[in-house]
C-alpha positions as CSV (number, residue, x, y, z in Angstrom):
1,X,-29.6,-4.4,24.9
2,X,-29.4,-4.9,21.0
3,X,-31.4,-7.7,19.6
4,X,-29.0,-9.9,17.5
5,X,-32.0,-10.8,15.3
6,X,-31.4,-7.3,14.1
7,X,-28.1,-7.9,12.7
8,X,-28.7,-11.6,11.4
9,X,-28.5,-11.0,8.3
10,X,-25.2,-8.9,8.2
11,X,-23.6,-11.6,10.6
12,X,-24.8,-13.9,7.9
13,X,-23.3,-12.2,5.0
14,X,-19.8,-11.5,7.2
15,X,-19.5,-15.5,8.1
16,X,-19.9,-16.1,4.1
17,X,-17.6,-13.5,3.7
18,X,-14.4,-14.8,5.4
19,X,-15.7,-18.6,4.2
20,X,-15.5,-17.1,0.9
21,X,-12.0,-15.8,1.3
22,X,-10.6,-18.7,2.9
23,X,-11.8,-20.9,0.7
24,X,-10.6,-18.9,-2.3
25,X,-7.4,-18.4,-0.9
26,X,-7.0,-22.3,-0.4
27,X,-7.7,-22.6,-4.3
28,X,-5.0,-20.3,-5.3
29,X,-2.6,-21.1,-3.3
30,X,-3.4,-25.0,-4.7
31,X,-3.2,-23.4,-8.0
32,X,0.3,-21.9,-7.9
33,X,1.6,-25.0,-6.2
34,X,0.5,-27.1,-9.6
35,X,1.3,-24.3,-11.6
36,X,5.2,-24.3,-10.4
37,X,5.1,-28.0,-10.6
38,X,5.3,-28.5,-7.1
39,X,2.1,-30.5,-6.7
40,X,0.6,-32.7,-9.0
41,X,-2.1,-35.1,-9.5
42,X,-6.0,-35.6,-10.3
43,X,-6.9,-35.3,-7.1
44,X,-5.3,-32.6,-6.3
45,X,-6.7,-31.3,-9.9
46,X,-10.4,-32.0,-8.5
47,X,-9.8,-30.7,-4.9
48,X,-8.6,-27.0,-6.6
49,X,-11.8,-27.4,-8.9
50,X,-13.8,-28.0,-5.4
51,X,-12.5,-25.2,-3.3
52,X,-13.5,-23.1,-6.3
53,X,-16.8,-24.1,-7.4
54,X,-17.5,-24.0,-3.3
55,X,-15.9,-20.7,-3.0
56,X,-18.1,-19.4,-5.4
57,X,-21.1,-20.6,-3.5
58,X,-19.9,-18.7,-0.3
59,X,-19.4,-15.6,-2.4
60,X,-23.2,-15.7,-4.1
61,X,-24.3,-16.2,-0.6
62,X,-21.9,-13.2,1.1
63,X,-23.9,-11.1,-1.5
64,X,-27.1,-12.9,-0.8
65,X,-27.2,-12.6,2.4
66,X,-27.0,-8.4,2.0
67,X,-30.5,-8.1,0.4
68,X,-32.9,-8.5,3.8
69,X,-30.6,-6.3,5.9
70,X,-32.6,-3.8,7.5
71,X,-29.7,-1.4,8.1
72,X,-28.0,-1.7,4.6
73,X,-30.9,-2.0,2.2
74,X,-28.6,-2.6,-0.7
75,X,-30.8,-3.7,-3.3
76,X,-30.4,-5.8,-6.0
77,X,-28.5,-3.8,-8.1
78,X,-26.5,-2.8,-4.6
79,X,-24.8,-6.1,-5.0
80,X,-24.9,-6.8,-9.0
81,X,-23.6,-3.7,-10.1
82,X,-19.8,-2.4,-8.9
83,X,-19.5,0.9,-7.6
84,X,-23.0,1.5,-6.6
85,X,-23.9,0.7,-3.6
86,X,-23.6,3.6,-0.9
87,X,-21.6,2.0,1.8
88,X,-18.0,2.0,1.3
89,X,-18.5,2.3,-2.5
90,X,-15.2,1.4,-4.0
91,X,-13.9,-1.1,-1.5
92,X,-17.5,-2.9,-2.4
93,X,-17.5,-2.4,-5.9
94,X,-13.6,-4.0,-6.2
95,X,-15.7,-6.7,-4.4
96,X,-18.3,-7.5,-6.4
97,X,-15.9,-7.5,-9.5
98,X,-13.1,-9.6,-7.6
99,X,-16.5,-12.1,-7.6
100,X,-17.7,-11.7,-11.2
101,X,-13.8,-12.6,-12.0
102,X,-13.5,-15.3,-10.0
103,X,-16.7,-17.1,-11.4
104,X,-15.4,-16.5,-14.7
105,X,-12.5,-18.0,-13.9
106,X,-13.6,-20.6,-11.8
107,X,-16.2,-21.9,-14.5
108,X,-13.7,-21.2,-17.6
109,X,-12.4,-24.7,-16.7
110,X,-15.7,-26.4,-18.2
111,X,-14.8,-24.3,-21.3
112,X,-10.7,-25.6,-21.1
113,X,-11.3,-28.2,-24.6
114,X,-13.1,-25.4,-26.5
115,X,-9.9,-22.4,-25.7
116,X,-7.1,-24.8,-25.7
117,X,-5.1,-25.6,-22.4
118,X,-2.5,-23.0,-23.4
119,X,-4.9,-20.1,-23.6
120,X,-6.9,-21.4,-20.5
121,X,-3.6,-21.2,-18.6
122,X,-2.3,-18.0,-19.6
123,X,-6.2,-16.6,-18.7
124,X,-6.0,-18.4,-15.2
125,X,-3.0,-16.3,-14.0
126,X,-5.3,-13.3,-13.6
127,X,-6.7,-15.2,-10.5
128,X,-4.4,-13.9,-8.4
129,X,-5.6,-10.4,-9.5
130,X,-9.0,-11.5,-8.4
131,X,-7.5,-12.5,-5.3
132,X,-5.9,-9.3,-4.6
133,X,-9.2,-7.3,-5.3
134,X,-10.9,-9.4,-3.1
135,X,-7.9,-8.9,-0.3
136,X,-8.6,-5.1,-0.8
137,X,-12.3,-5.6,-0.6
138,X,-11.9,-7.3,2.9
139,X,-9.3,-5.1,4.4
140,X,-11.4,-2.2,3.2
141,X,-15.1,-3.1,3.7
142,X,-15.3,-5.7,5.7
143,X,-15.8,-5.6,9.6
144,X,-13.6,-7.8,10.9
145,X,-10.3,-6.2,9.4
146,X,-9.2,-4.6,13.0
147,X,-8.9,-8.2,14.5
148,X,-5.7,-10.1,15.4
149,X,-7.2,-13.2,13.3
150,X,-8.1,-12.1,10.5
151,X,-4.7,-9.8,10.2
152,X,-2.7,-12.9,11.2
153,X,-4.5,-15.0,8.1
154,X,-4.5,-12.3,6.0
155,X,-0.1,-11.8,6.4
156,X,0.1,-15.4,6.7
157,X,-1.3,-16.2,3.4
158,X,-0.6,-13.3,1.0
159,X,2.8,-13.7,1.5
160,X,3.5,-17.5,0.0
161,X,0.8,-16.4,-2.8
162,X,3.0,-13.6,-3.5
163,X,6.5,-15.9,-3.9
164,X,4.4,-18.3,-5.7
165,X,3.0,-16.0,-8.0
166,X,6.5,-14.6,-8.8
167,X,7.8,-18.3,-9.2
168,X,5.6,-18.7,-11.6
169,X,6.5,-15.4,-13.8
170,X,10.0,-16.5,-13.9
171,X,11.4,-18.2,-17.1
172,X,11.7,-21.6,-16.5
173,X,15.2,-23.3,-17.1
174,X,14.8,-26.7,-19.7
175,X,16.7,-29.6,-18.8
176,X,20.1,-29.8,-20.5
177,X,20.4,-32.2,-23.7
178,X,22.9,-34.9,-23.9
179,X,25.4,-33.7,-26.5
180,X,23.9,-35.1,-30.0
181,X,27.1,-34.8,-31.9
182,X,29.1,-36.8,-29.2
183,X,26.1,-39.5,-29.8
184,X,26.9,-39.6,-33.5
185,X,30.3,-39.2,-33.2
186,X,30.4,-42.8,-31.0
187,X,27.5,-44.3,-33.6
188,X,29.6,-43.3,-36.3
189,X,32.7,-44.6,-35.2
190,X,31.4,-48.1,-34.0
191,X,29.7,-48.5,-37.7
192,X,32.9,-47.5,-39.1
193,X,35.0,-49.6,-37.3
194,X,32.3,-52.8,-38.1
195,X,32.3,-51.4,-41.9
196,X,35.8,-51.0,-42.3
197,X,37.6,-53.7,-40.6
198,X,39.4,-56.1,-42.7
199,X,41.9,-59.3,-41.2
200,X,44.1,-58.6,-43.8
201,X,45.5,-55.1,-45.5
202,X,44.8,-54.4,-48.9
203,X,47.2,-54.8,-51.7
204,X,47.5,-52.0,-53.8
205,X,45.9,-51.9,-57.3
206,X,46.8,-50.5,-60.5
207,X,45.9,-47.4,-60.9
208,X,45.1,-46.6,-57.2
């Protein structure tokens, strides 16, 4: 019978994977919905600046959590540097690079005063690109990918990310104006009409 102590370490580093994800997933999905305007608030502001801070947590300790394994022995550079460790190579290096993006990211919202909103926003839209590396990562690497759970969440929460994403590409349309000359044209005649009334008409003078 296998000892689970064995594997400890990699059931760590799989339980901090999927938290990782899910909590990740929770932030974008929070950030497209306030993004295309349909959410707003502060506290809805602070609980997409949780999920992400905490998500990077779980993702340091999904990586973390590697270094012990007996089995793996990915070493430090393993899990630092994309596209070097030997198991599963690229589906670990997208990984490890869907993490570096999402800390960057994640922490570029401390830095939101010194780039400007504007810039801060435009940068922000590549978090669904970090998302999707880390989707690949998962489906690719990770162990779990064969089960009915994980499959289900996986379908069940792409897909809204996906119509929210493309919401948010799309050209948005800017309330229509009240017509300003119709405005002036009622302004104008109400002045004229206090300007030029007389009770009595005008006689007509030389030279007129």
């Amino acid at each position: 019978m296998t000892d689970p102590g064995q594997h400890i370490w990699w059931l760590m580093s799989r339980a901090s994977g999927v938290v990782a994800l899910g909590l990740i997933t929770a932030s974008v999905v929070l950030g497209l919905l306030m993004a295309n305007k349909l959410l707003r608030g502060k506290s809805v502001a602070a609980i997409h600046e949780q999920l992400s801070i905490t998500g990077l947590v779980a993702i340091a300790v999904h990586g973390l959590t590697l270094l012990p394994d007996p089995w793996l022995h990915p070493g430090v550079a393993g899990i630092a540097v994309p596209f070097t460790m030997g198991y599963r190579t690229v589906f670990t290096g997208l990984g490890i690079l869907a993490g570096y993006l999402t800390a960057l990211l994640g922490l570029s919202f401390y830095l939101r005063r010194r780039i400007g909103p504007k810039l801060w926003r435009k940068a922000h839209r590549f978090t669904v690109l970090a998302y999707v590396m880390a989707l690949v990562h998962t489906v690719g690497a990770g162990t779990d990918t064969g089960t009915a759970w994980l499959r289900t969440f996986l379908f069940a929460t792409a897909v809204p990310i996906a119509v929210l994403f493309v919401m948010r590409l799309l050209p948005r349309r800017k309330p229509a104006r009240k017509s300003a000359p119709a405005r002036d044209g009622l302004l104008g005649g109400v002045r004229g009409g206090a300007g030029s009334a007389h009770p009595h008409p005008q006689p007509d003078l030389p030279g007129s």
